[in-house]
C-alpha positions in Angstrom: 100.8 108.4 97.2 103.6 110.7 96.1 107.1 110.8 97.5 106.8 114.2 99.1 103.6 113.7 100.7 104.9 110.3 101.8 108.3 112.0 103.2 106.1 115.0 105.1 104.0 112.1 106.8 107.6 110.5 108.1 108.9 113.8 109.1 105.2 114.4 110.7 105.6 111.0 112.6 104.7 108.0 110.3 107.0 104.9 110.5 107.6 102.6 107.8 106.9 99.1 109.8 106.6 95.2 108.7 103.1 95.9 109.5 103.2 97.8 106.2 104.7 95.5 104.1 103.5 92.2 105.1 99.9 92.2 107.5 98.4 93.0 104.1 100.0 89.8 102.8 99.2 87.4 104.8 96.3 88.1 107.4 93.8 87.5 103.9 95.3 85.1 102.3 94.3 83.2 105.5 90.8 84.0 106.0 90.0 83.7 102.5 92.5 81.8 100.7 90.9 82.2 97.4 91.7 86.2 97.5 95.2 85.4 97.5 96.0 86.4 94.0 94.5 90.0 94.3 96.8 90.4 97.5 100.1 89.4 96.4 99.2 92.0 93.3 98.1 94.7 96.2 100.9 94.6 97.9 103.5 94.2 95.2 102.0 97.3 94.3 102.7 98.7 98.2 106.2 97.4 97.8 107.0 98.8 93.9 106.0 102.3 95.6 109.7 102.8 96.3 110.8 101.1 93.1 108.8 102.7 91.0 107.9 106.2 91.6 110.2 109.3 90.1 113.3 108.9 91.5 113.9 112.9 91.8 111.0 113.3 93.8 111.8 110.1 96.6 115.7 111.6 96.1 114.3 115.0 97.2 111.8 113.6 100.0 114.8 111.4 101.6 116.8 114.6 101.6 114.3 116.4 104.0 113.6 113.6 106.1 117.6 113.8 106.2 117.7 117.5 107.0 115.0 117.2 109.8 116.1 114.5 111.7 119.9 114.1 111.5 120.5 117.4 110.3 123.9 119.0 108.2 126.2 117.1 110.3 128.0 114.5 108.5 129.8 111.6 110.5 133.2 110.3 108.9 134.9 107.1 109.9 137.4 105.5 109.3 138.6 101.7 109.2 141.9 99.9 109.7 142.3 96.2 109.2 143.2 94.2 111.8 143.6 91.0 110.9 143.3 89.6 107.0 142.5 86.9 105.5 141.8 83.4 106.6 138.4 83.3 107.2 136.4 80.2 107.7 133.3 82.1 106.7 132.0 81.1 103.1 130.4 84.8 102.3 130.3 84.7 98.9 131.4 88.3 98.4 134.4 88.5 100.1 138.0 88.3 99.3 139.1 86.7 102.6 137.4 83.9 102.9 139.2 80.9 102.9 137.1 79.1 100.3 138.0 81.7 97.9 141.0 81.8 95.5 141.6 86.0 95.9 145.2 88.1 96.0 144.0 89.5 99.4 147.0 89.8 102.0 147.0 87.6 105.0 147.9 88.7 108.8 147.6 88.3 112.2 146.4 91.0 114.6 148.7 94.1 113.5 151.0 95.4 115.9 150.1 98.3 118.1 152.0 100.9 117.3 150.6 100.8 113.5 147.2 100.8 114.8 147.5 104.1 117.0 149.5 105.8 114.5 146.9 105.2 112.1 144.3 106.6 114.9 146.2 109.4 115.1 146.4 109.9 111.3 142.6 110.0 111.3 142.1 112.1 113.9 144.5 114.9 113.1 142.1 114.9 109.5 139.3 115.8 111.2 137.4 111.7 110.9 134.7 111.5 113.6 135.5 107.9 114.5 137.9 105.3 114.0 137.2 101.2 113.8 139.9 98.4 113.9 138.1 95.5 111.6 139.4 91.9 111.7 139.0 89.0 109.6 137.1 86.5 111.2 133.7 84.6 112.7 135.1 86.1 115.9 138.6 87.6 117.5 138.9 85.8 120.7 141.7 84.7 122.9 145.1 86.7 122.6 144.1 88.6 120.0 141.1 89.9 121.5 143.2 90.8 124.2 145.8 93.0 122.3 142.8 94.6 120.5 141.3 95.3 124.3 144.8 97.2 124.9 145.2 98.7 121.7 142.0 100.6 122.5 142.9 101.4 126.3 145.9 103.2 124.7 143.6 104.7 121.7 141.1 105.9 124.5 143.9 107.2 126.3 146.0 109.0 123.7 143.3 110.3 121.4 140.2 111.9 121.1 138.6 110.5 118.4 135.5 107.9 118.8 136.3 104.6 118.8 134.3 101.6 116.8 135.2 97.9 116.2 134.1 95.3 113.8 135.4 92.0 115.2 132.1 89.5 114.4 130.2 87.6 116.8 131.1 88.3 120.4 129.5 87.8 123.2 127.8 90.0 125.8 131.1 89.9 128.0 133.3 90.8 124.9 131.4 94.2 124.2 131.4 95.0 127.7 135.1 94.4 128.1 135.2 96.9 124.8 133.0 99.4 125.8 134.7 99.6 129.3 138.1 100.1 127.3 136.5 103.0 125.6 134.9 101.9 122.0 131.7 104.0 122.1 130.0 101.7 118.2 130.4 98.3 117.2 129.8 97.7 113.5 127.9 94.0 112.6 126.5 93.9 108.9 123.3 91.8 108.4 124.5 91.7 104.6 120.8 91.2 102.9 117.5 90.1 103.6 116.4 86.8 105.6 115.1 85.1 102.7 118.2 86.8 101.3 120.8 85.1 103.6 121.2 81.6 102.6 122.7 82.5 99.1 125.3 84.5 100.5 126.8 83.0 103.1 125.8 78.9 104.7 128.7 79.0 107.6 126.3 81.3 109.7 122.9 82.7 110.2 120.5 85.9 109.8 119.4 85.2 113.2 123.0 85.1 114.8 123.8 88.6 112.7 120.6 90.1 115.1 121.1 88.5 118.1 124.7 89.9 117.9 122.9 93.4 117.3 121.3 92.9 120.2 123.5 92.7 122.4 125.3 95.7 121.1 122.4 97.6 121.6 121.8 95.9 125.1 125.3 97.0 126.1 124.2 101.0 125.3 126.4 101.0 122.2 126.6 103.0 118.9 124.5 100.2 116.0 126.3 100.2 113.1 124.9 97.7 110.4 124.0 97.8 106.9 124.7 95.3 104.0 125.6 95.1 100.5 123.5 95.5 97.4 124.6 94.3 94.0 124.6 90.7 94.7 121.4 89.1 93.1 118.8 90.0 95.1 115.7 91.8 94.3 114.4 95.3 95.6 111.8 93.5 97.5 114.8 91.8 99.2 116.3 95.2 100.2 113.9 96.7 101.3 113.4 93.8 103.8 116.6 94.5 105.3 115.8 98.0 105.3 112.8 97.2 107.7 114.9 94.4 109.4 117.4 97.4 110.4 114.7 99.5 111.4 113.1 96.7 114.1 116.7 96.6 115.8 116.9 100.1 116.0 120.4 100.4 114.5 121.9 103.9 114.6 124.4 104.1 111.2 123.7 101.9 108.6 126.4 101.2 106.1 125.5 100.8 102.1 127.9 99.3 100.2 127.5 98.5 96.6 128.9 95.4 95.0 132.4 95.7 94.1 132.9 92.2 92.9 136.7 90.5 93.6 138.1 88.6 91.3 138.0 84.7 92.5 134.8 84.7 94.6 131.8 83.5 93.5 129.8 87.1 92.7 132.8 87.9 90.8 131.0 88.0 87.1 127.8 90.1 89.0 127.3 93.4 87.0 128.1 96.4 88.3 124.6 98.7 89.7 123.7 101.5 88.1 124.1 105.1 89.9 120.2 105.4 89.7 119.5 101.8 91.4 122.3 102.7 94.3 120.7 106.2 94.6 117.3 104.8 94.7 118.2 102.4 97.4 119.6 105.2 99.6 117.0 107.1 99.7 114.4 104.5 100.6 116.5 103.6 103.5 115.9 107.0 104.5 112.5 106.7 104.4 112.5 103.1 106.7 115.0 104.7 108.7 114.7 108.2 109.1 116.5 108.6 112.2 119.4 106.7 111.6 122.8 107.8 109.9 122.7 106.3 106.1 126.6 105.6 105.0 128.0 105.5 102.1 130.5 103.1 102.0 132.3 100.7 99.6 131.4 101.3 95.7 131.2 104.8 96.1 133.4 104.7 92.7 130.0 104.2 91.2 128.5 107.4 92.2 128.9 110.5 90.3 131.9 113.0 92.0 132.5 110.6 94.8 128.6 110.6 96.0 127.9 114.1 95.7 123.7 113.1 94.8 124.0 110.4 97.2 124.3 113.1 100.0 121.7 115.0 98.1 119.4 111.3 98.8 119.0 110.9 102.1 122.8 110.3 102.8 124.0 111.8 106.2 127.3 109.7 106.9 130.6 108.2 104.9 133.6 105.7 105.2 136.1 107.8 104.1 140.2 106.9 103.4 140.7 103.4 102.7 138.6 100.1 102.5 139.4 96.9 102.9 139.2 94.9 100.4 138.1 97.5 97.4 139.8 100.7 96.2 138.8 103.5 97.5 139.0 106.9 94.8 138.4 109.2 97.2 140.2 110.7 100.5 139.5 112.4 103.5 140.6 115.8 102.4 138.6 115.2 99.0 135.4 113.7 101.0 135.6 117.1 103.4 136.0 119.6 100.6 133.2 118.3 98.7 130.7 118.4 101.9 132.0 121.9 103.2 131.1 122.7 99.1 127.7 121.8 100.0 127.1 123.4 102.9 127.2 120.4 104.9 129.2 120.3 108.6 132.4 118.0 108.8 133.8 119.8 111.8 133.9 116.5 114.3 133.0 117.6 118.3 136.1 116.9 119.0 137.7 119.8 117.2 134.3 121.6 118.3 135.7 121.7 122.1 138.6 123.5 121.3 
């Protein structure tokens, strides 16, 4: 099968499922165990379909799945962090862990006022939606509390959509944020299942879902993607690719290894523009409806993403990161996508 024909059949209704990847897999290997070898070659030929085939082609096939289902409009957001550093998680990829010996700044939950001025900042640039992030298994307690206000007065004062990234809350949490106006709640899965254990041990795959669950449960705005870049294979990401797809998530971030000096993926090679662009656009493909976002490692990409966008791409982080530099800005990110014809206008402004 070729790319295009592939991408027609997804715009034409097709779905990318598990079935696809894996009934082939397993369902002969059990009735005839000693066809197990010509299997596992069929469908690591299924699965090197994607990895395999020109990469113009699946590029230009992601792009009109793109165009057909989530259209010109691209969705910026923004991200302010909360609370750094300390973490008790061990993910192996990030700077504030406690397990990791890293120059990142440690804080408690920032003050208010520096939260809604930063809202403000974002809004007045013409960013979609804004997200307070925090450092953390969880924000609970006081802290949760001053975040809950810190959006009523966001809610109140600005127009912008709202979005957090606090870890594993509960049920109860993500109502008391949606009531207080927060309209997407952001929750990485990171990698694969199989994936998982090499990245992080203080938590599970199954906890990152269940957590997406209840987001979704709650009528919230999915937002959860994961990072490629750290040692696992394409099979591995295009696991998570279907994983995403099964929850139904609505934005799903793609960040490309930016490794920090003093944790462990800190010597990982960087990825090449081909492998990150290649990876885009097959998340299109498992994912057609949902909003693909570039986010950190965009430093990697040629002119700030510009091919990305031209792969299946439909949504940015733009301004700063956490963690990571971040090249370009908001007036940058806009200028280039108003250059390609592409709508940054947020509805905000639209209602004017």
């Amino acid at each position: 099968m070729e790319p295009l024909t592939l991408a027609q059949e997804i715009i034409d209704g097709r779905r990318i499922t598990r079935e696809d990847e894996l009934s082939l897999k397993y369902t002969p290997f059990l009735l005839f165990p000693q066809a197990f070898r010509f299997f596992t070659f069929f469908v690591m030929k299924f699965l090197s379909f994607f990895i395999t085939c020109d990469l113009d082609e699946l590029c230009e096939g992601a792009d009109s799945i793109r165009k057909t289902f989530v259209g010109d409009k691209v969705d910026l957001c923004a991200i302010i962090n909360g609370r750094s550093g300390r973490c008790p998680e061990d993910c192996k990829y990030c700077a504030q862990s406690i397990h990791h010996y890293t120059s990142c700044e440690i804080y408690d939950f920032l003050p208010e006022e520096k939260i809604l001025e930063a809202c403000k900042m974002n809004e007045s640039e013409g960013v979609d939606r804004f997200s307070i992030v925090t450092a953390g298994k969880a924000l609970t307690g006081k802290e949760f509390d001053k975040a809950i206000h810190a959006y009523e007065t966001m809610h109140r004062e600005c127009r912008i959509d709202l979005c957090a990234s606090m870890g594993f809350l509960s049920a109860e949490q993500l109502h008391r944020l949606h009531e207080a106006g927060v309209t997407s709640y952001h929750h990485n899965i990171e990698t694969s299942r199989r994936n998982f254990p090499n990245i992080c041990t203080t938590h599970t795959y199954d906890m990152k879902i269940d957590t997406l669950k209840k987001v979704k449960a709650e009528g919230m705005y999915a937002c959860s993607g994961g990072i490629i870049g750290m040692g696992e294979t394409c099979e591995d990401r295009l696991d998570m690719a279907v994983s995403l797809a099964e929850v139904g998530v609505d934005s799903i971030p793609i960040n490309a290894l930016m490794p920090i000096p003093g944790t462990p993926l800190e010597k990982l090679p960087r990825l090449t523009e081909s492998d990150i662009l290649r990876t885009i656009a097959f998340f299109r493909y498992i994912n057609p409806l949902a909003d693909i976002r570039l986010a950190a490692g965009r430093a990697l990409l040629t002119n700030d993403g510009e091919k990305a966008f031209k792969s299946g791409a439909s949504a940015t982080i733009t301004g700063n990161m956490l963690t990571t530099a971040a090249c370009a800005t908001i007036r940058s990110d806009r200028q280039m996508l108003e250059d390609m014809g592409r709508d940054v206008t947020p509805v905000y402004w639209k209602k004017e």
